[in-house]
N, C-alpha and C positions, 0 to 999 in steps of 0.2 A: 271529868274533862271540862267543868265548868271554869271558865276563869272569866277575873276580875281586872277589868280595868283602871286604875285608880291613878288617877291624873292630879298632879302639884301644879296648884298654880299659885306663881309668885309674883309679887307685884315690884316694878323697878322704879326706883324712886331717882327722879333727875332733880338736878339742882336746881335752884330758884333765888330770884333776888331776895333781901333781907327783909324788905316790905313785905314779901309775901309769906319770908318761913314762920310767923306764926300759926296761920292756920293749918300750912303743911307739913308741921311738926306734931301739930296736934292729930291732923288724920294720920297718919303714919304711929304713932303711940297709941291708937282706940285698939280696942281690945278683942283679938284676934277672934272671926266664927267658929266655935265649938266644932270639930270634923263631923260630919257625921257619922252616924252610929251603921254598924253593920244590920241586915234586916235578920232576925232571930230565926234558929233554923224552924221548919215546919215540923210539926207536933201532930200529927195523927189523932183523930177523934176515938175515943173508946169505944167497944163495945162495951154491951151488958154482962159479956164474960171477962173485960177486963184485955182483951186483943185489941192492937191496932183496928180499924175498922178498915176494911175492903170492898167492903158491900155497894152492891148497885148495878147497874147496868155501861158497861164498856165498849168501847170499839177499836181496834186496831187497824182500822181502815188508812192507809196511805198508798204516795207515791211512789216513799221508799222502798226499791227493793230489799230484799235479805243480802245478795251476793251485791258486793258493789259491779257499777260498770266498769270494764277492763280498761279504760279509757281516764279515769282518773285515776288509777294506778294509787298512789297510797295516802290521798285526800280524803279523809274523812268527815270533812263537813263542806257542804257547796256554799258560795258567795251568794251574798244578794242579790247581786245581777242575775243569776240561775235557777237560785230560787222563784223569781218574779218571773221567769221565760217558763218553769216548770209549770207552777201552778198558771197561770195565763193563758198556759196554752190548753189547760185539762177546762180553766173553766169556758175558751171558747168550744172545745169537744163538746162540753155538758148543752150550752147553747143550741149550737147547730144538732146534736144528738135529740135535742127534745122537738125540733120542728117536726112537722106531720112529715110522713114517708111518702116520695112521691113514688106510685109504684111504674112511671112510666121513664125513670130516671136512668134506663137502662143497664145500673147493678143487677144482679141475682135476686127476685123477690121483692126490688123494690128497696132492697139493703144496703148499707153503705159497702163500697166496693175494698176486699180485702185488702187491695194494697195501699189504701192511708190509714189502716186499722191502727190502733197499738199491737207491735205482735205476738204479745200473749192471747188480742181478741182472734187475730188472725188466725194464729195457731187453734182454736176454737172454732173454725170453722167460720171466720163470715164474723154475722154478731154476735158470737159465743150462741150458737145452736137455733138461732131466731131471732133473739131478741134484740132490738134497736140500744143506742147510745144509752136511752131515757130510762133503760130500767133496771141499768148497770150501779153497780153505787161501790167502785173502787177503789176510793178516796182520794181526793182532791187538793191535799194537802202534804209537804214534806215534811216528815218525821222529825220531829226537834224532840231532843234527850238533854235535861239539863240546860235548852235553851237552844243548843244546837242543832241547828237543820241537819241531818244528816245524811250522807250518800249510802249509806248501806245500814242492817244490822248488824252485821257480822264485824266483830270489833280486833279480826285479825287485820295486822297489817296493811297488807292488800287488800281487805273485804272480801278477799276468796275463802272458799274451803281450803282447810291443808292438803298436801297430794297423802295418796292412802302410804301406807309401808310398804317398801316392797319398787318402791315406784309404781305404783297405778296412780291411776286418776281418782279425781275426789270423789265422783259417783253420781248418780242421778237417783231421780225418785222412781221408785216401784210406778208405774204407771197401768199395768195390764191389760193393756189393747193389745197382745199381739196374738190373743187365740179364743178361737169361738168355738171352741170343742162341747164347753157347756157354760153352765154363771156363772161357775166358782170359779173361772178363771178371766172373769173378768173384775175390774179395778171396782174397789170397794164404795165409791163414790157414784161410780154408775149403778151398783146394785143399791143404791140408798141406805146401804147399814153404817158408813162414818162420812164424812163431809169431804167433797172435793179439797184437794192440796191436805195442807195440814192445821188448818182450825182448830180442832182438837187438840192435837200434838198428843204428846210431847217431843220437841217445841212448837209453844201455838204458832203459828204465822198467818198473816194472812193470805188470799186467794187469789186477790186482782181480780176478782171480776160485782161480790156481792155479799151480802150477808156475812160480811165478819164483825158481828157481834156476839157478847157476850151475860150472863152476869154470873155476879159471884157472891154465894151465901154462907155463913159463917155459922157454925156452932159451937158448942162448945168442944167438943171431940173432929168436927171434921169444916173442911174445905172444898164446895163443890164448886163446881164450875158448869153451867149450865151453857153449851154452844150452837150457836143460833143454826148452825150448817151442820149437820143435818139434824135438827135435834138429837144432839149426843150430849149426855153428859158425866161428868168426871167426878168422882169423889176420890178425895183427898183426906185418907187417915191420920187425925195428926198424934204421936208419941206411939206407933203403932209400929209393927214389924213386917217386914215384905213376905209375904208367901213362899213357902218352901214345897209347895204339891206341885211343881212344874208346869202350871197354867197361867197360859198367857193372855189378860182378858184386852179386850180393846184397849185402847190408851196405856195399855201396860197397867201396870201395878204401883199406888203413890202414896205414899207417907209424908208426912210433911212435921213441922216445927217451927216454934217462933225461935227466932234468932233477935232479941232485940225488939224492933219496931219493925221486921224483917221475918214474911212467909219461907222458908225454906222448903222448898219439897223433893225427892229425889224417887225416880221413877226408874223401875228395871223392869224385867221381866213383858216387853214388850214382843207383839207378835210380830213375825216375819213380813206377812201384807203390810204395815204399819212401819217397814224398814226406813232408815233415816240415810241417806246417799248410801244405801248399802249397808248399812249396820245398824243388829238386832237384837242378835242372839244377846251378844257383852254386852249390849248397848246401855250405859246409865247417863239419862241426862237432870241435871239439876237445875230447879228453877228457883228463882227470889223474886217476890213480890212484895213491894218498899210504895208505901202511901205517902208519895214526895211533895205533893201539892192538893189544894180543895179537887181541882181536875186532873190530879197526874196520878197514876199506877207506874211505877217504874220496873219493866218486866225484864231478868237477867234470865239466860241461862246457857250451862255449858254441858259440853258433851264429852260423854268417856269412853273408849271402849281400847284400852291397849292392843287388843288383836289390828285393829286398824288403822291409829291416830299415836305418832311419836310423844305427844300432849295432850291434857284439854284446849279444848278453844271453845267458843262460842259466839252469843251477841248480846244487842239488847233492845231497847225498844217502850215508849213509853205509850198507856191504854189513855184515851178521853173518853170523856162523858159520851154515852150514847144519848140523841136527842130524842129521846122516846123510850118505849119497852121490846121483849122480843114477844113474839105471837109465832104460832107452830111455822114450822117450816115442812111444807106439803110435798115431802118425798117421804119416799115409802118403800122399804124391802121389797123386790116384787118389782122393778119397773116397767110400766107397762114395754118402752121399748126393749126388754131384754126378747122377748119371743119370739118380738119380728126382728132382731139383730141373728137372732140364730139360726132361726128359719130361713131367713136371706143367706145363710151359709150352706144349710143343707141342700138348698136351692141349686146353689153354685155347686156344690162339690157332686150333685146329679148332671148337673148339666156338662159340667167336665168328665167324667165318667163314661157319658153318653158319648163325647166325642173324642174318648180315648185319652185325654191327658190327663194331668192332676190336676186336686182341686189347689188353689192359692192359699198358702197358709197365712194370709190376711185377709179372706174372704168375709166382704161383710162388713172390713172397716171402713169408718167414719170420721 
């Protein structure tokens, strides 16, 4: 989607007295600037096994969402003017986010009050569970691919998902808040076994709210992906074959190859909690990862699954440098608040017992 602008300019020559056309004859016959040269494409540094190199520490952090807003409808890249109101307004957020909290400011705690939040912070309860402006780090910048800023990942049309077959809707994500009968039914994120949203993936995305970082280390047989949320991480077999014993491990199951100067990886056999807008079982999603600049990761991928999807479709999305390393990420299977979420239900479903009705089948929620 990159293009080039290349602008002729020509030069109009007007007439001139006789006195003058010597010299004006002469500049007019000097000898035209050489065009210039186009810039050579970029060339990936090798490894020691002779692969593109990938290696390093990444981040996916942006403003862009995945789905575009419904609202620009089939614009895929925002103006300048929007761009500069986007990020301007994130970095007065970060600003006013980092001042001390006044706790007599009459929010809740002391906290910014949820209705100027962003409302994914809102949706999050407040400040995403506690925490102030200052120690969010959702990225601050809009997604340029190729240069361009972009208004979504998603490189259909619209920016939207396709509708499913069948005429349903395109789906949401597994979220698991709706029953506190025990852990296993709650979202995998709150029990600390894989990262809020979809970090992980497959497909990675980011979170919006923190730690989407990454790195990635190369051998000679495989492809790992090390992800900062929740420390998970991924290996990637490359020239290898998918699993046939019907075990679905986190992140699914990934095989990978070089295509080129191009990771190809394609991932099946993912588990059900790990559904992608409702699709698992079929689910094959493939990704490329193309080393386009000193700082660019250029991350594609698209999804398949015929039981749900008339087509593939997909997105894309380019990784920058992370300005640092990752260091453990302090959640942990076991969350302390799972016991008092559940206990606050059995709470509830005695105390309604007691007075004869039922308990709430959201008891508990948060």
């Amino acid at each position: 989607m990159h293009r080039a602008l290349i602008l002729a300019v020509g030069t109009a020559l007007c007439a001139v007295p006789i006195a003058l056309a010597g010299p004006a004859v002469a500049q007019a016959q000097s000898p035209k600037a050489a065009p210039a040269k186009a810039a050579a494409p970029y060339v990936a540094p090798r490894n020691a096994f002779g692969q593109p190199d990938l290696t390093g520490f990444w981040s996916n952090a942006t403003l862009t969402p995945e789905q575009r807003p419904a609202a620009l409808g089939d614009r895929a890249v925002y103006t300048p003017a929007e761009v500069a109101k986007l990020e301007g307004a994130v970095a007065k957020e970060v600003e006013d986010g980092n001042k001390p909290t006044d706790p007599n400011s009459g929010a809740e705690g002391g906290k910014a009050d949820p209705k100027t939040l962003r409302p994914e912070f809102a949706a999050a309860g407040g400040d995403v569970g506690g925490y102030n402006r200052g120690w969010l780090d959702p990225g601050s910048s809009v997604m340029r691919v190729h240069g361009e800023p972009r208004t979504s990942f998603l490189t259909t049309a619209n920016g939207q998902p396709p509708p499913r077959k069948g005429g349903g809707g395109a789906g949401g994500f597994a979220r698991g808040m709706g029953s506190f009968d025990n852990p296993e039914n709650r979202s995998l994120g709150e029990r600390c076994i894989m990262g809020f949203g979809r970090n992980a993936g497959p497909p990675m995305l980011p979170n919006g709210f923190y730690n989407n970082n990454y790195q990635f280390v190369q051998t000679k047989d495989a492809f790992v992906i090390e992800v900062e949320m929740v420390h998970d991480t991924r290996i990637v077999h490359l020239n290898g074959q998918h699993r046939t014993d019907g075990e679905r491990p986190w992140m699914g199951d990934s095989i990978g190859h070089w295509d080129g100067d191009t990771l190809v990886v394609e991932t099946t056999n993912i588990p059900q909690a790990q559904a992608y807008r409702g699709s698992w079982q079929n689910l094959k999603v493939t990704e490329r990862f193309t080393r386009v600049g000193k700082n660019h990761v250029l991350y594609q991928y698209t999804l398949e699954d015929p039981t749900m999807w008339e087509k593939p479709w997909g997105g894309e999305y380019e990784f920058s440098p992370l300005q640092g390393v990752i260091y453990e990420y302090a959640c942990h299977e076991g969350n302390y608040a799972l016991p008092g979420m559940l206990a606050g239900a059995r709470n509830q479903e005695k105390d309604s017992a007691a007075k004869g009705g039922a308990a709430s089948s959201s008891a508990g929620n948060h």
